[in-house]
Every structure is written in structure tokens, then in C-alpha cells.
N, C-alpha and C positions, 0 to 999 in steps of 0.2 A: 504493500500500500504506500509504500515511498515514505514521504510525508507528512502525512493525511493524522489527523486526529483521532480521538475516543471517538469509537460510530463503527456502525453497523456495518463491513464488509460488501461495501455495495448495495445494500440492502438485499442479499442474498437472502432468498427462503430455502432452506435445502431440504426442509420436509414437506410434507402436504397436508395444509389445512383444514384440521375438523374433518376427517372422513371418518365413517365407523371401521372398525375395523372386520377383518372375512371372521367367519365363526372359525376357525383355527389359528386366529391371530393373536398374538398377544393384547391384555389389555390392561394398560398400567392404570387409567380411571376408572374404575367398575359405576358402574350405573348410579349406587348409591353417593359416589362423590358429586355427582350431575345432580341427584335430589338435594342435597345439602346447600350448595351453592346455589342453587335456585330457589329455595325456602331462603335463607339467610339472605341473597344479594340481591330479591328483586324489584326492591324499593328503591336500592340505590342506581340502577340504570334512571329509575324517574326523578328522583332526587338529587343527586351527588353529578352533574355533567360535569363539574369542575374537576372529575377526577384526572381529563385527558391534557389537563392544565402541567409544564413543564417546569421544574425548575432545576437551579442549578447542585451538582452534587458535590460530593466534600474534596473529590481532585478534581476537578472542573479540566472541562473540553478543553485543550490545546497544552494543557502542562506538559504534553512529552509526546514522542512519535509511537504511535501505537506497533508493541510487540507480542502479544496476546491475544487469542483467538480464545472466547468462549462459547456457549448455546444459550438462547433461554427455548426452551420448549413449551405450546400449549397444551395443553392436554384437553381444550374445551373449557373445560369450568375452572384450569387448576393450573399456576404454572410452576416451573422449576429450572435452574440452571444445570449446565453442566461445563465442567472441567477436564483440562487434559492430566491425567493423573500423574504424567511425568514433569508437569509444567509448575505443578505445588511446590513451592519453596520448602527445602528438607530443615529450613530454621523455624518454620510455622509450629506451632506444638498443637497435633491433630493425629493423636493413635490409632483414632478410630480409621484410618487409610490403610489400615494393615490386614483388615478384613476383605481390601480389596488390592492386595500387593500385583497380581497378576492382568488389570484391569488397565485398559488405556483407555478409557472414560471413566465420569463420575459423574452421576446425575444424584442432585440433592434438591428436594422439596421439605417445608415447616408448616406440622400443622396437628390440632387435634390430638391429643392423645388416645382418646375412648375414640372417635370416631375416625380415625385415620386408620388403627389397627386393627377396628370392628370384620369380622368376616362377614356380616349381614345388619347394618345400618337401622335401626329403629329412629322414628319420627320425634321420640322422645331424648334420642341421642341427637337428632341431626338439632331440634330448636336449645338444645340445654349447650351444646356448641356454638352454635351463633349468637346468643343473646346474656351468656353466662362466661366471665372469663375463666378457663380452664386450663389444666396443663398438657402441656406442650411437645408434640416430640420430632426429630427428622427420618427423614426417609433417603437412607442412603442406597444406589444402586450402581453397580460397576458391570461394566463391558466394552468389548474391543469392537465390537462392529462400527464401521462410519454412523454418525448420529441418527443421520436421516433415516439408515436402514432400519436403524435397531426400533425405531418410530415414525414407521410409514406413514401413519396415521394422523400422527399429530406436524402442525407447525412449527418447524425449527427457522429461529434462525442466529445466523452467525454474527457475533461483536465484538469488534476489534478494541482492544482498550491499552491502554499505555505499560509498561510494568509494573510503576510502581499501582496502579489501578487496581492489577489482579494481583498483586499482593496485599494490598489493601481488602481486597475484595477476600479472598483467601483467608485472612485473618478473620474478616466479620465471618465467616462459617464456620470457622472453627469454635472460637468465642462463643458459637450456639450452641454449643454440644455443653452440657448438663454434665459439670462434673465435682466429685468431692475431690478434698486434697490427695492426692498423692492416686486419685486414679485412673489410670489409663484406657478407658471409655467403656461402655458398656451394652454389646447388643442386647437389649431386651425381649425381640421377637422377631422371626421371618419378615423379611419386604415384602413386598404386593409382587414382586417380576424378578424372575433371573435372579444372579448375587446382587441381593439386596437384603436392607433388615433397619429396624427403626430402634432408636436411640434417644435417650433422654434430652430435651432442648431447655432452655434460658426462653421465659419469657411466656404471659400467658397469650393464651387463645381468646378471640370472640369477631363480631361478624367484620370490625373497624380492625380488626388486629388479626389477617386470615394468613392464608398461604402467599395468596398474592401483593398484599400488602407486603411482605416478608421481602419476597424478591424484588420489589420495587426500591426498597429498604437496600437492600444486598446491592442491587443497579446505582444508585445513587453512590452508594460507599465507592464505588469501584471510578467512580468517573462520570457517567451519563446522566442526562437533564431529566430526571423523574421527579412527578409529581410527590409528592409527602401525602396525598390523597388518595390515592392510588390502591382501590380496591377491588378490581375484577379483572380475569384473566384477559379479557377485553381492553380493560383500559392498557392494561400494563405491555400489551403485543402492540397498540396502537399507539401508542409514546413511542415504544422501539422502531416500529417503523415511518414514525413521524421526523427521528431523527436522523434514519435511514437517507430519508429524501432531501434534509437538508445536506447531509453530509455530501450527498449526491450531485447535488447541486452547488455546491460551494466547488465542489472540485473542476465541473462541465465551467463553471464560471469564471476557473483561474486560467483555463486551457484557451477563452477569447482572445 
């Protein structure tokens, strides 16, 4: 990318948007994450439009020449980043990567404790999640397949950020991970897909304080202009690619 700033790699999408997936497909949001978010968020599409509103985040656009490639994925209702497992700084203090030593991806999402881990979602789980703040956990998953493949399904796309960005960024994920003195992390249950598995997190749960608020949170840290409002898998893909297009544009603009 030469030159070129914190931003989205072209505005590259490398996966494909919101399709369901074949019935022998993997499927990392099972149904009841679609009810959840759709009980919890759907006042705030009619309420909350300031969500797609941008601002500036703690390393701000232009501090350095982008050296770092990461992902945010949709999942539909839900979204999450992922990292190059060999691109993690080995000065970061994050054990929990040891789970996933063999892995050249890491996909991490925050959210829900009861309801993230639930094998079969109750109505009584999904509103005492949204409206109740709750404890917290991550959902760590590793694999070597190109991103796009390993989630046909859902919308990847790719973001370019500066180093010190995704070290920055790198830290605020670790920092999430729920830990006493002297322990070196703790899976507490199987993931939803592949090696994966969910872990204790910092921080409670509720409909203002979700999954995707989380990663907006994580995007801002790392460099990129995210709203501080930012609470639907929606808002938070349309910022990314709203940045996409400036990026896109500032570059066609300097080639005049």
C-alpha cells in the first residue's frame, strides 16, 4: 500500500455478505444469536442513527505507514476480528494463544457469558442479556484457511493499520481476557466452530455494551475513525466501509 494510511485495503471485501450458509456448512452464528440481536437491537436501528457517526480513535489516521493486515468479519447480527497469529507481538502477555500455537488465524469475538455459551438460547436468557448487565466472556477461534474460505458466508473485510495500531490493538484483546494473579488463562468451555473455546473476559454485558460495540471499541484503539456509539453489526461494517471509500478516494485524488 506504499504510503497510504490506517484504512481498509482498498476496501477489499474478501468474503461474501450475509448468505446462509449450504446445510453442511459451517455455522459460527447459530440462529439463536440472530434472535438475540434482534430482540435487544431493534429499537436502536429506529432510534440510535447517530450510530454511523465517525470519530476519531486513540492512534488517529496518518500516525504511520500502514504495516498490518487484519479482518473484521460479519456474521449478520455479530461481528469479530481476526489476526495473523504470527503477526502478535511475543512481548504482549496473552497465554491464552497457546491453545492455538498451530493456527495462522485468530478470530476473537466478546460477548454474553450465559448466552454466548448457551447450546439452545431461551427468551428468558436472550432479554436478561440485553437489558441486565452481565458477565462476560471471549470466543477464541484458530485456523489456517484464507479468511474468506474458512467464512464463505459471512463479510470479511480486510484493514490495513499502522504497527504500532495492531499492537495497540493486540494489547486491548489481551487486556480482555479475565485473569487472577499469576494465571495463565483459562479455557472454560468448547467454541461454537473448529479450535475454538470461550474464556473468561473484563467487562460486563448489556444491549449498549454488546459484541459489537466491543469491536468498535477494539477498531478505535487500533487507529480507525469509529463511532463511540456504535452498536450493531450494521453500523460497525458501514463505518469500515465508509472509511474504505475515503481512503479510496484520497489516494485516486493524489494520482491527479
Amino acid at each position: 500500500m506504499g504510503d497510504s494510511k490506517n484504512g481498509l485495503r482498498m476496501g477489499r471485501a474478501v468474503g461474501k455478505p450475509n448468505e446462509s450458509r449450504h446445510a453442511g456448512g459451517m455455522n459460527p452464528v447459530p440462529m439463536r444469536a440472530q434472535i438475540f440481536i434482534r430482540a435487544s437491537c431493534l429499537f436502536l436501528f429506529v432510534f440510535l442513527p447517530a450510530c454511523a457517526v465517525s470519530t476519531q480513535g486513540q492512534h488517529p489516521v496518518g500516525a504511520g505507514s500502514p504495516d498490518k493486515v487484519i479482518y473484521v468479519v460479519n456474521h449478520g447480527w455479530h461481528t469479530a476480528i481476526v489476526l495473523k497469529r504470527e503477526e502478535i507481538p511475543e512481548t504482549i502477555v496473552w497465554p491464552e494463544l497457546r491453545d492455538f500455537a498451530a493456527s495462522q488465524y485468530i478470530e476473537i469475538g466478546w460477548g454474553d457469558w450465559d448466552y454466548y455459551q448457551a447450546p439452545e438460547a431461551t427468551w428468558a436468557m436472550t432479554l436478561k442479556a440485553a437489558f441486565w448487565p452481565t458477565r462476560s466472556v471471549l470466543h477464541v477461534a484458530g485456523f489456517s484457511e484464507p479468511v474468506g474460505k474458512f467464512f464463505p458466508a459471512s463479510e470479511v473485510i480486510e484493514v490495513a493499520l499502522t504497527d504500532e495500531g495492531f499492537k495497540e490493538l493486540c494489547r486491548f484483546i489481551a487486556r480482555t481476557h479475565m485473569r487472577v494473579e499469576g494465571d495463565q488463562g483459562i479455557k472454560i468451555g468448547p467454541g461454537l466452530y473448529g479450535n475454538s473455546g470461550f474464556y473468561p473476559a473484563e467487562g460486563k454485558f448489556h444491549v449498549f455494551r454488546n459484541c459489537n460495540s466491543w469491536v468498535a471499541q477494539a477498531l478505535r484503539v487500533a487507529g480507525l475513525p469509529v463511532s463511540r456509539f456504535t452498536i450493531t453489526a450494521g453500523s460497525v461494517m458501514a463505518q469500515v466501509r465508509a472509511f474504505a471509500r475515503d481512503f479510496r478516494d484520497t489516494r485516486e485524488g493524489s494520482k491527479r
